[in-house]
N, C-alpha and C positions, 0 to 999 in steps of 0.2 A: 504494500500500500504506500502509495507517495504522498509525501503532502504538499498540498499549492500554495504559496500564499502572493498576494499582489500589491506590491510593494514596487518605487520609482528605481531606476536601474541609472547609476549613473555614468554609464558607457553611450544606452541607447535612449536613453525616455528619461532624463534628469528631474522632468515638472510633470511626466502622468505613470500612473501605478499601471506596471505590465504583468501578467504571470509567473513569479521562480517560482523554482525548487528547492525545496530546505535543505540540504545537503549536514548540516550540523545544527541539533536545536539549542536554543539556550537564549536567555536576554536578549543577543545580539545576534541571531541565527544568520549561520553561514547562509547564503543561497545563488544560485545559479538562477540566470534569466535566460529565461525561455526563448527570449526573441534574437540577444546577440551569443546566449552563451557566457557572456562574461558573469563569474563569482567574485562577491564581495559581500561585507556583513550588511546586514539592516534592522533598525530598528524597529520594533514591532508593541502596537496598544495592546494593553489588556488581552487575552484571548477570548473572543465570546463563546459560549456553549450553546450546543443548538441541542436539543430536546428532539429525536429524531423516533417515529414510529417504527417498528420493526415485526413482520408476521414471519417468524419461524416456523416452518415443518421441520414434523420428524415423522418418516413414515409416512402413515394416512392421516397424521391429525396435523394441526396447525396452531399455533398459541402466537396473539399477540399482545406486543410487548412493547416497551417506550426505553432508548437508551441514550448518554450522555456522549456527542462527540466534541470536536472542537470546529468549532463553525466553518475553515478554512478547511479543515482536510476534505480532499477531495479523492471520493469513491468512485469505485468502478467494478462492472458486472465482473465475479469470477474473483474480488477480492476476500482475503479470509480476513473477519474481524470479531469481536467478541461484544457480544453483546451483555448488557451489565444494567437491569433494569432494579434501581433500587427499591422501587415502590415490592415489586412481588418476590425479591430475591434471588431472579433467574440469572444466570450466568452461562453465557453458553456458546461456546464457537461456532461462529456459522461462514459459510460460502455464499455470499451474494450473488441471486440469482436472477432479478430485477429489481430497477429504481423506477421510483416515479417520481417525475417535477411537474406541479400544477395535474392536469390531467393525460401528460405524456408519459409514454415508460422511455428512458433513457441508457444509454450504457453506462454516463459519468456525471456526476454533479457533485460541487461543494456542498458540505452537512447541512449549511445555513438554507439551502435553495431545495431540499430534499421532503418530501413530505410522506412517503412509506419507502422503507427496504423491505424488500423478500427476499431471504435465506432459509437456508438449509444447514440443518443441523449436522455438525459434523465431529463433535466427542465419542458420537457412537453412531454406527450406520449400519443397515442388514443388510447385507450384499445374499443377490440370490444367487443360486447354480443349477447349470440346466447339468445335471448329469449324465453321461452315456455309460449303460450299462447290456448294449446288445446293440446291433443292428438296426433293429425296429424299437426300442426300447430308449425314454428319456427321463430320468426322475428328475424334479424339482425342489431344490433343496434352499435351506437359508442360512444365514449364519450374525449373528450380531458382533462387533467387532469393534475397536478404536480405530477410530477414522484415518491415524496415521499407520498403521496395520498397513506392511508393503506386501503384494502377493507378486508371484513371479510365475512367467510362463512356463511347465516344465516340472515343476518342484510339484512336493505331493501337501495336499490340506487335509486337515480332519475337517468333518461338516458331522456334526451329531456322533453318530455311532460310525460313520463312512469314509473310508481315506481316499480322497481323488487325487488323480493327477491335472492338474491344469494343462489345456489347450487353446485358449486363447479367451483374453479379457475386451469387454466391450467397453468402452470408456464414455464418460455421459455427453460428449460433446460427437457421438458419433463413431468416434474413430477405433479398429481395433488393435489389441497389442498379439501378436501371433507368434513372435520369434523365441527360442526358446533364450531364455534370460530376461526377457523382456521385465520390466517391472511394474509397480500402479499402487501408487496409496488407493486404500479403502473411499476416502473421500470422492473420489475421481471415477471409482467402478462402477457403470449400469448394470453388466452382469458379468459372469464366470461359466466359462463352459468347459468342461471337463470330464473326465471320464473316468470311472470305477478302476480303481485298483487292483490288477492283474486282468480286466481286461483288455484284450485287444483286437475286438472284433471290426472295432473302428477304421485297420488300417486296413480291413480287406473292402472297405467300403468306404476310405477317404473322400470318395468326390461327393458323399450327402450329406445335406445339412450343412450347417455352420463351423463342422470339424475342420 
């Protein structure tokens, strides 16, 4: 997560506030500016705090929730941040998965200009698994896990009572991971597909399905 904040640069904009980058925090925050590049310190008012909605999922349910940022940081879809709502005591890391400013969903906005985040819960996440256990055969399996929990293409998991071997992970943006080593925090997994331990009826039928 970067923070923006907009302060005058005095390389390129001496008398109007442009976009940096905090590069170092503190009273006099290092920053880079965005438009020539040039770093130099600046001084910076009070920080205001913005009071920011927040609707977490986890699973099938959804709880929302109200948390404290700093008015300037500036979010974007696919950031991990923690949500910290003092009123109900929740605390809870999530993966931003849209914003909304006014009545648009956006990819980026400063805290100040933001009026819900939607995340995802990511302390603990169920990743499913389609299992191959036959030819014609596919069991459906889950497993609850720590979201920074890395799985690897290759390597063997317990699921329940069942050891699989992983054949390739789907990743939530679409894309799959198929190589053997490959790897994938928990976080990032849609699903797992993989196959029963000491079978291998898979390989006389690679060309079907998702294998």
């Amino acid at each position: 997560m970067t923070r923006e904040i907009v302060v005058e640069c005095p390389s390129c904009s001496p008398k109007e506030e442009v976009s940096h980058e905090v590069l170092k925090e503190g009273q006099s925050p290092v920053v880079r500016c965005l438009e020539c590049g040039q770093v130099h310190s600046a001084k910076l008012e009070k920080r205001k705090i913005a009071n920011v909605k927040a609707i977490v999922s986890r699973k099938d349910k959804s709880v929302t929730c109200r948390t404290e940022l700093d008015s300037e940081t500036v979010l974007y879809v696919d950031d991990e941040i923690v949500v910290d709502d003092e009123e109900t005591g929740m605390v809870c890391p999530i993966l931003i998965t849209s914003i909304e400013v006014g009545e648009k969903r956006v990819d980026s906005a400063r805290a100040e200009e933001i009026n819900t985040i939607w995340g995802r819960a990511i302390d603990e996440v169920t990743i499913k698994f389609s299992v191959q256990s036959g030819i014609e055969k596919t069991e459906a399996l889950e497993k609850v896990v720590q979201g920074d929990k890395e799985f690897t293409v290759g390597e063997e998991e317990k699921v329940g009572d069942t050891w699989v071997t992983i054949t390739k992970i789907k990743v939530r943006d679409g894309a799959f991971r198929s190589r053997k080593g490959d790897v994938m925090a928990a976080k990032y997994v849609k699903r797992i597909f993989a196959r029963k331990r000491g079978n291998r009826a898979w390989k006389r039928d690679s060309g079907r399905g998702p294998w």
